[in-house]
N, CA, C and O atoms as a GROMACS GRO file, in nm:
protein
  432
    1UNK      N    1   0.084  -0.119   0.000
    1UNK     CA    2   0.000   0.000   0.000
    1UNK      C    3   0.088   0.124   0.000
    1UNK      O    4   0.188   0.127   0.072
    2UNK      N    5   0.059   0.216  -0.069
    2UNK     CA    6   0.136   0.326  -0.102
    2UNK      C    7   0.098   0.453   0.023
    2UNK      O    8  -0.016   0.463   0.068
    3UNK      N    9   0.184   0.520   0.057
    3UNK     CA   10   0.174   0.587   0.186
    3UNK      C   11   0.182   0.767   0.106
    3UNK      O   12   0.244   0.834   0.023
    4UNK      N   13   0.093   0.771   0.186
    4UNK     CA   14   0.103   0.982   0.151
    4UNK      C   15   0.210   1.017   0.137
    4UNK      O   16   0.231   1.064   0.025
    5UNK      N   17   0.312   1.014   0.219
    5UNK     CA   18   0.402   1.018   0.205
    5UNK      C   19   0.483   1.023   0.067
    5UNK      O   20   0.519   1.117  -0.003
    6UNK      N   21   0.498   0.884   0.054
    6UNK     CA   22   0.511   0.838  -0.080
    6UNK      C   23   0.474   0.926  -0.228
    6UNK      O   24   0.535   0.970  -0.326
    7UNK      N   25   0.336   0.919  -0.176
    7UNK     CA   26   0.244   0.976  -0.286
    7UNK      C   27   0.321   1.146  -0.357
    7UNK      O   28   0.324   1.197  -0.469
    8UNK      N   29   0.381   1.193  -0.201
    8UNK     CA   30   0.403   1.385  -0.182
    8UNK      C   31   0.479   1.360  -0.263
    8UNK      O   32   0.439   1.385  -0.377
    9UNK      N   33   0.612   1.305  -0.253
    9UNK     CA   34   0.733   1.290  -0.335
    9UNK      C   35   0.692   1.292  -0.440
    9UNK      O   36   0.784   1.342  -0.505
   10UNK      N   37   0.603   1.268  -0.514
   10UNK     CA   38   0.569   1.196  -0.640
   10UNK      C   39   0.507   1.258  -0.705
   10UNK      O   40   0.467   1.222  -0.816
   11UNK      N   41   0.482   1.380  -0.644
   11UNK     CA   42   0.462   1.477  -0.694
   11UNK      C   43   0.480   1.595  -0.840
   11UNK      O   44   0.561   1.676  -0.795
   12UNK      N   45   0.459   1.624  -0.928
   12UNK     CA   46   0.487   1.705  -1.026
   12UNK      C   47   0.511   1.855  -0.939
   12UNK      O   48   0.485   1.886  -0.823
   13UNK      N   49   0.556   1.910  -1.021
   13UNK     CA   50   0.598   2.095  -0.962
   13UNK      C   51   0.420   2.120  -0.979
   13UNK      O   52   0.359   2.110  -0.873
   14UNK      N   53   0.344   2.147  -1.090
   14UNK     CA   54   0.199   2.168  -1.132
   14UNK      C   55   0.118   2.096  -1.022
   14UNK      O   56   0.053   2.173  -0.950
   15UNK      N   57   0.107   1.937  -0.989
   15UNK     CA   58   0.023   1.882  -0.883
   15UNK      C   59   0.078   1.927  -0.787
   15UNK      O   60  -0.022   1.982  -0.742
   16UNK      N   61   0.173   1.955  -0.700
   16UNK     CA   62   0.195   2.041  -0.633
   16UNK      C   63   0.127   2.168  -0.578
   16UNK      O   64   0.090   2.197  -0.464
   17UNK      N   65   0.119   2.259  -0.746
   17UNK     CA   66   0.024   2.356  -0.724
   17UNK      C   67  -0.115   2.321  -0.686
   17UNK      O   68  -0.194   2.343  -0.594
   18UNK      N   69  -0.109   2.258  -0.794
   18UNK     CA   70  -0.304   2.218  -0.783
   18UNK      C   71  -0.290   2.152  -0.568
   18UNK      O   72  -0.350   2.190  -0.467
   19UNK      N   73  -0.226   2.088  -0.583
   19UNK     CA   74  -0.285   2.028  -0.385
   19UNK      C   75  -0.265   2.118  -0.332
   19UNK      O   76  -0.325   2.112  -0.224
   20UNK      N   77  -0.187   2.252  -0.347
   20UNK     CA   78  -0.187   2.376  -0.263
   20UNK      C   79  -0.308   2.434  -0.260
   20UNK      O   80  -0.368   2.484  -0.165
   21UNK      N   81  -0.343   2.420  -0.400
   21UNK     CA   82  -0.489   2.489  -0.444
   21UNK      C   83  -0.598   2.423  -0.364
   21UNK      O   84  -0.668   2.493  -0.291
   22UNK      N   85  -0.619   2.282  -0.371
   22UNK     CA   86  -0.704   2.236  -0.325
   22UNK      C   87  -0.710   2.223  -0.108
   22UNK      O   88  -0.791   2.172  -0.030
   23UNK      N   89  -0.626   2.274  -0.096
   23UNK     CA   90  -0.621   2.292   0.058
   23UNK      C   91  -0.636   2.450   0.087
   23UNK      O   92  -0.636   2.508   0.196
   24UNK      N   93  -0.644   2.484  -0.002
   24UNK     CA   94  -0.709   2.668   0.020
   24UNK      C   95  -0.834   2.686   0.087
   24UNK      O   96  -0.941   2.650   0.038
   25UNK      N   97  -0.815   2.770   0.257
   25UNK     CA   98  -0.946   2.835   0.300
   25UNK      C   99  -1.070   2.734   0.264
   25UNK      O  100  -1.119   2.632   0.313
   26UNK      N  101  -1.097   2.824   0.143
   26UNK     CA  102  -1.250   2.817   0.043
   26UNK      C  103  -1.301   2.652  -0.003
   26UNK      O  104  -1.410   2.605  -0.038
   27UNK      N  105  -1.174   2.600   0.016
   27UNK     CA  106  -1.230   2.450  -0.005
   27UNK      C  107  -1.193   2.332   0.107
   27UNK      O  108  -1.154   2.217   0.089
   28UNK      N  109  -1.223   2.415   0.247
   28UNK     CA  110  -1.132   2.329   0.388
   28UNK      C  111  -1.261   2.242   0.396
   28UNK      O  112  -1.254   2.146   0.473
   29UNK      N  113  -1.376   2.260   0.329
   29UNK     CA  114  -1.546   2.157   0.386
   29UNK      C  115  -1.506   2.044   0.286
   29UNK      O  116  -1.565   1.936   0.291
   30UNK      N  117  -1.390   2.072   0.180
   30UNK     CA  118  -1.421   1.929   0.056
   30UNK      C  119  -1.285   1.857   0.083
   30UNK      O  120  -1.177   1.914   0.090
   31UNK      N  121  -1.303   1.743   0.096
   31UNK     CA  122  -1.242   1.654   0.048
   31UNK      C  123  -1.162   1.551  -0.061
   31UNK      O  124  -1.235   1.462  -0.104
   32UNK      N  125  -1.056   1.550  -0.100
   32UNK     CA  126  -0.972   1.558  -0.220
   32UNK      C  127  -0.925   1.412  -0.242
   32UNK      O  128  -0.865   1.390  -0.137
   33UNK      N  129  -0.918   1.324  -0.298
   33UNK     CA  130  -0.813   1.174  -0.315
   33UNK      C  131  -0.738   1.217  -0.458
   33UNK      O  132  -0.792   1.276  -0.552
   34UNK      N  133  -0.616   1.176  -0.449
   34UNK     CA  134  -0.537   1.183  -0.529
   34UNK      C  135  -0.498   1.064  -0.588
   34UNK      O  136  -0.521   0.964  -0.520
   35UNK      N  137  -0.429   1.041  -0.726
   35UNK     CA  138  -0.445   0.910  -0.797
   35UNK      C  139  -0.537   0.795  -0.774
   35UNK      O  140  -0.504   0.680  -0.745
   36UNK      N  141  -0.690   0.855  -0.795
   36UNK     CA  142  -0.765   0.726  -0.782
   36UNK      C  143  -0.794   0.679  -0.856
   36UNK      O  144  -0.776   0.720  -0.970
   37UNK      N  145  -0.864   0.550  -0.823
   37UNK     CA  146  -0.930   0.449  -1.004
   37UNK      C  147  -1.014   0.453  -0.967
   37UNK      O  148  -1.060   0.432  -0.855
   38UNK      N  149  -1.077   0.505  -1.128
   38UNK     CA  150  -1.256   0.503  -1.127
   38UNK      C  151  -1.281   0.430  -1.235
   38UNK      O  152  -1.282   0.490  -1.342
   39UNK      N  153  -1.301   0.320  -1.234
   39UNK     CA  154  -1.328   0.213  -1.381
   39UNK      C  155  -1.188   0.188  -1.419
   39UNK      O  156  -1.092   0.169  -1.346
   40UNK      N  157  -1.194   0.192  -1.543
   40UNK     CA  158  -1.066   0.199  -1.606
   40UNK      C  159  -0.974   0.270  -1.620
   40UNK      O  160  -0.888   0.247  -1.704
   41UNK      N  161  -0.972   0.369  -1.542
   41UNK     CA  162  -0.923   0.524  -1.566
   41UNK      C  163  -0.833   0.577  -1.415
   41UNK      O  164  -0.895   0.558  -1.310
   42UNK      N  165  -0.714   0.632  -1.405
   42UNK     CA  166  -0.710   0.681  -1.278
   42UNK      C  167  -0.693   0.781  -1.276
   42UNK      O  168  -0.601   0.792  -1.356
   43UNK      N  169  -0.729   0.940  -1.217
   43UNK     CA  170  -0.777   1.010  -1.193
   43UNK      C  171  -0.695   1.097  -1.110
   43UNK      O  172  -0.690   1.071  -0.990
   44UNK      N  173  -0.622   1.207  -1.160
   44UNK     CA  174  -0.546   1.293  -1.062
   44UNK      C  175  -0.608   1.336  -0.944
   44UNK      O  176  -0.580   1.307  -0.827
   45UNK      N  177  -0.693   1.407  -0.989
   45UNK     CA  178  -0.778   1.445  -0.815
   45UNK      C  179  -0.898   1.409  -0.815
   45UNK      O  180  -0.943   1.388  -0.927
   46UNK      N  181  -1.023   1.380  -0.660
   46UNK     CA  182  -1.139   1.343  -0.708
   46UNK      C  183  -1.203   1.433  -0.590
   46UNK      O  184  -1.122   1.485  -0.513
   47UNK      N  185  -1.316   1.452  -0.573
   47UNK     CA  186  -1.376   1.498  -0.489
   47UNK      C  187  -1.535   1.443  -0.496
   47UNK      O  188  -1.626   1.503  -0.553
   48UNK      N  189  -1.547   1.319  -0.427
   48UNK     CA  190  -1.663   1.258  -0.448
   48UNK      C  191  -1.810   1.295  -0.366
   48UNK      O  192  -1.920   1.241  -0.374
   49UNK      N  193  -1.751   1.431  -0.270
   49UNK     CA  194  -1.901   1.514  -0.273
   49UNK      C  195  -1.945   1.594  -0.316
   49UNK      O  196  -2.052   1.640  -0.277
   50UNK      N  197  -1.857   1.655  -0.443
   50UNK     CA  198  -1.897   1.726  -0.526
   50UNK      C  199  -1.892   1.667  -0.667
   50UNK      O  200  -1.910   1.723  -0.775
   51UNK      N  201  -1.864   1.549  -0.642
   51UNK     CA  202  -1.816   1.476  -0.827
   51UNK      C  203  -1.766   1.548  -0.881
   51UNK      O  204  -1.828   1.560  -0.986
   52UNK      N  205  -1.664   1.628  -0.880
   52UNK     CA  206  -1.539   1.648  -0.984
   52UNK      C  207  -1.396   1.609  -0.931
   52UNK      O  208  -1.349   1.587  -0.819
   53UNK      N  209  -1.347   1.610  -1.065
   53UNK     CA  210  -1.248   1.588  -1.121
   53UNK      C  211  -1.155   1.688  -1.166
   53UNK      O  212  -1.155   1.771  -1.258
   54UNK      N  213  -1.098   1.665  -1.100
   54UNK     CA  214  -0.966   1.797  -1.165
   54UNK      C  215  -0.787   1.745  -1.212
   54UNK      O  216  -0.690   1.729  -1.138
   55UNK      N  217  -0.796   1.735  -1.312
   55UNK     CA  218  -0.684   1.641  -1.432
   55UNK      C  219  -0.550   1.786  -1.432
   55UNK      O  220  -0.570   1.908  -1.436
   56UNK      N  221  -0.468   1.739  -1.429
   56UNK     CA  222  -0.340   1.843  -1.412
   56UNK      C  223  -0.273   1.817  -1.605
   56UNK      O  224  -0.169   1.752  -1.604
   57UNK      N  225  -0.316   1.856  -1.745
   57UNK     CA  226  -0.288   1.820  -1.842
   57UNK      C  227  -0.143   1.916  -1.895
   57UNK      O  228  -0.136   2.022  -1.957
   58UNK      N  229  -0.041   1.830  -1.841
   58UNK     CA  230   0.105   1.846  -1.979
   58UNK      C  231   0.074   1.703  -2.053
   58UNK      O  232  -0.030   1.657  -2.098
   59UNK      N  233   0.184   1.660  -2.048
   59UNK     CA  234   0.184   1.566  -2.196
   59UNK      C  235   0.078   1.424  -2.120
   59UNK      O  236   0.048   1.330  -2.194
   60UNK      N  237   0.050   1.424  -2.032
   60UNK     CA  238  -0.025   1.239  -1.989
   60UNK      C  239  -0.135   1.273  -2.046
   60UNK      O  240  -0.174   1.162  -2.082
   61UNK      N  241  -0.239   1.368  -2.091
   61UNK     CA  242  -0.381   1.344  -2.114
   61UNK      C  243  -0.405   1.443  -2.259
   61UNK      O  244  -0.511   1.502  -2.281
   62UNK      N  245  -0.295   1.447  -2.342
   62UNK     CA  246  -0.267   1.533  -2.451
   62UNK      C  247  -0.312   1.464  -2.548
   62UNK      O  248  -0.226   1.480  -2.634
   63UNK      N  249  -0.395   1.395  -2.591
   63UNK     CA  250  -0.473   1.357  -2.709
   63UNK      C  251  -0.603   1.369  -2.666
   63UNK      O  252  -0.654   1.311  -2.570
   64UNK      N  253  -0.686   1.491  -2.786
   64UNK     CA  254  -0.814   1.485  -2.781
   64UNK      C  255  -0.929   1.400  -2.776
   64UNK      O  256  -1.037   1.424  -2.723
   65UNK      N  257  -0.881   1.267  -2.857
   65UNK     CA  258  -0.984   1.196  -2.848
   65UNK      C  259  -0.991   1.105  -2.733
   65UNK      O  260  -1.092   1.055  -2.683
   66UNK      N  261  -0.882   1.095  -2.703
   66UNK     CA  262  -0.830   1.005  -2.544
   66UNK      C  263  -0.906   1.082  -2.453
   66UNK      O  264  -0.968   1.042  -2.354
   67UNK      N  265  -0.892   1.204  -2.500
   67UNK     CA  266  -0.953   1.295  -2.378
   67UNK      C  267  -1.099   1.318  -2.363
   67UNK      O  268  -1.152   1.366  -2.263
   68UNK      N  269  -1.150   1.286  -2.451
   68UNK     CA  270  -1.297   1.312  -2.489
   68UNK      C  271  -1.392   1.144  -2.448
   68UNK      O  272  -1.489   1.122  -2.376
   69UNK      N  273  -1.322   1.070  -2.519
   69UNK     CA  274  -1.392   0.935  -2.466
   69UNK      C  275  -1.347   0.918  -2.287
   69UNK      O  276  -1.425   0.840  -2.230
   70UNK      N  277  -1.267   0.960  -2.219
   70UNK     CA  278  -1.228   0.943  -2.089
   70UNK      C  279  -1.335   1.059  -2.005
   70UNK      O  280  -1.397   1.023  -1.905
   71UNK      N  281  -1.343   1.162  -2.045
   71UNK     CA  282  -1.448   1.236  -2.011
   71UNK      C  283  -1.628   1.226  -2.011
   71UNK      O  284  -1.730   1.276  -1.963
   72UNK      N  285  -1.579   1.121  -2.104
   72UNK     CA  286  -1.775   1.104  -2.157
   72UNK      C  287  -1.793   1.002  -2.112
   72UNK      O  288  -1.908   0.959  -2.119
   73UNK      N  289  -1.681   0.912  -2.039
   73UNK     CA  290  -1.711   0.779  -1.938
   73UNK      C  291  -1.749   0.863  -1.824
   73UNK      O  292  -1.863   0.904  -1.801
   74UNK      N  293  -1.644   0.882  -1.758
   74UNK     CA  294  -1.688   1.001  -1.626
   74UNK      C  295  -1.790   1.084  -1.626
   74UNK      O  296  -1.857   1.122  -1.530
   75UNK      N  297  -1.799   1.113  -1.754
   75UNK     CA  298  -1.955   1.221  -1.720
   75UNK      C  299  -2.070   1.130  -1.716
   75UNK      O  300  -2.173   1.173  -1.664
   76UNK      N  301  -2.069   0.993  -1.769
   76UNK     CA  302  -2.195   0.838  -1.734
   76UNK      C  303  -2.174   0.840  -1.587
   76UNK      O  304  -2.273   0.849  -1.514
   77UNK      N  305  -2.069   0.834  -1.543
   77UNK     CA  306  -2.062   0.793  -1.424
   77UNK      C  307  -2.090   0.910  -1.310
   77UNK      O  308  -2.041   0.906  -1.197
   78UNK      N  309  -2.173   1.011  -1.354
   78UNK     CA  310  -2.169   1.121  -1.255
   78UNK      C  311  -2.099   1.238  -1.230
   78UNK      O  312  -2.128   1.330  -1.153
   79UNK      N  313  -2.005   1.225  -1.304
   79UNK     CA  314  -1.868   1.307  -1.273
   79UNK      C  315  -1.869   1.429  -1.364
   79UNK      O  316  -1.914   1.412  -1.478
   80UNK      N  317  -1.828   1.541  -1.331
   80UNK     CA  318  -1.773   1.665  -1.387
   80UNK      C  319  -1.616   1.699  -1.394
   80UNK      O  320  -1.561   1.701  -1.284
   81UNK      N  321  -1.540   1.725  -1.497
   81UNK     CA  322  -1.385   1.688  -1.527
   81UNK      C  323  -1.341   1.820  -1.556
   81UNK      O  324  -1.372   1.865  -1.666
   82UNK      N  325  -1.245   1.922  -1.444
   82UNK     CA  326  -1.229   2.016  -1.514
   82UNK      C  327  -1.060   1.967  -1.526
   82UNK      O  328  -1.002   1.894  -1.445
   83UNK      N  329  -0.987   2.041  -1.676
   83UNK     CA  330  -0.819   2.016  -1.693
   83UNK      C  331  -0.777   2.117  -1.689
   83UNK      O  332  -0.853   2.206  -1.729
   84UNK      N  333  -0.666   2.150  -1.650
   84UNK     CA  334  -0.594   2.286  -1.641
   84UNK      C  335  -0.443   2.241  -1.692
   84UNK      O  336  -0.374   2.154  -1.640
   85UNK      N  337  -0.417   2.305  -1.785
   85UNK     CA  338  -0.254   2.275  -1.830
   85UNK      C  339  -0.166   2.313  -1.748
   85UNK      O  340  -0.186   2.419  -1.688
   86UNK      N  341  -0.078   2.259  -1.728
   86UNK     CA  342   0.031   2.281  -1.582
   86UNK      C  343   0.070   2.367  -1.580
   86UNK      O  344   0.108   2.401  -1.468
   87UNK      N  345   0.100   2.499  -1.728
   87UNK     CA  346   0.177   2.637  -1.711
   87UNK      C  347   0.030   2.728  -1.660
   87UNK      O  348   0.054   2.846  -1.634
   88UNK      N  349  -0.070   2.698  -1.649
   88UNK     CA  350  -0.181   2.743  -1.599
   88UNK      C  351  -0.194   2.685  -1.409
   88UNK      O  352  -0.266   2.755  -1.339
   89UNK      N  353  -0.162   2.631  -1.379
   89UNK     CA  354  -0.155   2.566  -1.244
   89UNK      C  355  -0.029   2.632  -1.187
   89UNK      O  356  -0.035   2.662  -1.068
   90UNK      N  357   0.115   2.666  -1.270
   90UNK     CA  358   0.237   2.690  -1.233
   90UNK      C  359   0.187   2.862  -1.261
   90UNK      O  360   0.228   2.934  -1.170
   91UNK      N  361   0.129   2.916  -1.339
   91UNK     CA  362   0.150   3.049  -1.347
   91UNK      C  363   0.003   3.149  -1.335
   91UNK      O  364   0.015   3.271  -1.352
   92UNK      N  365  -0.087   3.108  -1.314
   92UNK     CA  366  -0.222   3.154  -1.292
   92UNK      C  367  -0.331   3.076  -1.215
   92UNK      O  368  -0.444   3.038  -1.246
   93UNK      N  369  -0.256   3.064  -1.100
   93UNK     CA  370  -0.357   2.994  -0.952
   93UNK      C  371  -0.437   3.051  -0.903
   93UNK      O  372  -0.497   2.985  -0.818
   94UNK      N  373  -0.489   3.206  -0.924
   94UNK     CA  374  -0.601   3.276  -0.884
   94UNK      C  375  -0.705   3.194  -1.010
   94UNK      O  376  -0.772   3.091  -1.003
   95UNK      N  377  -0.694   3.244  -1.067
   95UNK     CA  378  -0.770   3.173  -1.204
   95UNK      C  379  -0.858   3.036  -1.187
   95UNK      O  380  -0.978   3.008  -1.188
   96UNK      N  381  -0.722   2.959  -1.169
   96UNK     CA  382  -0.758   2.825  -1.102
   96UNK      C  383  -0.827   2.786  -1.024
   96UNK      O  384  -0.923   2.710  -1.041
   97UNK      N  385  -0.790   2.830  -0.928
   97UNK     CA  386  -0.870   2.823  -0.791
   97UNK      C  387  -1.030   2.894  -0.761
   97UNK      O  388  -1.106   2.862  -0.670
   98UNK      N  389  -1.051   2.988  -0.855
   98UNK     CA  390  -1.159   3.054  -0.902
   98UNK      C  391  -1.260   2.972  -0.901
   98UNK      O  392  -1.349   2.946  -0.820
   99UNK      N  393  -1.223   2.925  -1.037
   99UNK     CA  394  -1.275   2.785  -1.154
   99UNK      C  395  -1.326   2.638  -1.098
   99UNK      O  396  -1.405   2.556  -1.145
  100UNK      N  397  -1.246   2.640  -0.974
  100UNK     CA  398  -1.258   2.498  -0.874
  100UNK      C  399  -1.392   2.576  -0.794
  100UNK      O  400  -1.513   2.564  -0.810
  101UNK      N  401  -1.330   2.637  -0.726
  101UNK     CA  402  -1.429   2.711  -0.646
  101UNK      C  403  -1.568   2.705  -0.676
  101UNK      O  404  -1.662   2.656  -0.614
  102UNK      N  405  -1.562   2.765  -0.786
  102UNK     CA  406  -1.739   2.789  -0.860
  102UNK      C  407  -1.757   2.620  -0.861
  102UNK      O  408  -1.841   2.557  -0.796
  103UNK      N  409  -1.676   2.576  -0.934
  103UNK     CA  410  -1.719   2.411  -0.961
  103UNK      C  411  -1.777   2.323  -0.823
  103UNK      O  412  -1.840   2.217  -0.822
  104UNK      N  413  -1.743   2.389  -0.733
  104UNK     CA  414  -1.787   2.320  -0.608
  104UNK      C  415  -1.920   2.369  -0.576
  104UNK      O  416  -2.008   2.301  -0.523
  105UNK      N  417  -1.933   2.529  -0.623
  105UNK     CA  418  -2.091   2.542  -0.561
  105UNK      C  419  -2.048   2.671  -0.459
  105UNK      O  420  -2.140   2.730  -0.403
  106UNK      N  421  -1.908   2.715  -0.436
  106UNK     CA  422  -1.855   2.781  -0.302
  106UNK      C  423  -1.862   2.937  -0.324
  106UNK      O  424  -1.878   2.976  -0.440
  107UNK      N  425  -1.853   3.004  -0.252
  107UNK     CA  426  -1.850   3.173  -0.288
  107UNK      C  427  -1.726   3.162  -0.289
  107UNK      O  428  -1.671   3.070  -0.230
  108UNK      N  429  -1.651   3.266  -0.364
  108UNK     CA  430  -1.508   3.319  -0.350
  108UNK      C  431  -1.448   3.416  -0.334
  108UNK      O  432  -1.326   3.412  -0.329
   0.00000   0.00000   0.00000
C-alpha cells in the first residue's frame, strides 16, 4: 500500500500547485483523493461530494480523443472533469482556484 508520504514525493511541480490549491481556505469543507481508479481510468484528483475531477494536463492526457472518450465515461458515471494545463496551475492559480471554487458550488 502506497503511503502519503510516498504519494508527496511523487509529486509534479503543477500537482503540487493544484494540492496547494485544493487545501485553500475556500475549499477546507471538501475533500480531495489523489491518484484514484474510477473504472478503467485513474484520476489525478477526485472529490466525491462534489463529483469532480480535476486532471493536471502536460503531456499524460494530450490527445483529444483520449480525452474526450475518458471524459464522456466520467460524465456516465456522474462526474464533472475540469483540466488545467500545468503552465496554468504553475502560473495563474487565482484563475484556477476561481474555476474549482465555482465548480464546487462555493462563494469566493
Amino acid at each position: 500500500r502506497t503511503r502519503a508520504r510516498d504519494l508527496r514525493k511523487a509529486l509534479t511541480p503543477a500537482e503540487t500547485a493544484l494540492w496547494r490549491l485544493l487545501r485553500d481556505r475556500r475549499l477546507a469543507a471538501t475533500k480531495w483523493r489523489r491518484q484514484t481508479p474510477l473504472g478503467p481510468y485513474i484520476v489525478d484528483f477526485v472529490c466525491f461530494e462534489h463529483r469532480l475531477i480535476v486532471e493536471c494536463d502536460g503531456s499524460q492526457h494530450a490527445e483529444n480523443a483520449r480525452d474526450a472518450e475518458r471524459d464522456a465515461w466520467l460524465g456516465s458515471q456522474g462526474f464533472r472533469v475540469l483540466r488545467f494545463w500545468n503552465h496554468d496551475l504553475l502560473n495563474r492559480s487565482d484563475s484556477v482556484l476561481a474555476t474549482i471554487v465555482s465548480a464546487c458550488g462555493l462563494p469566493f
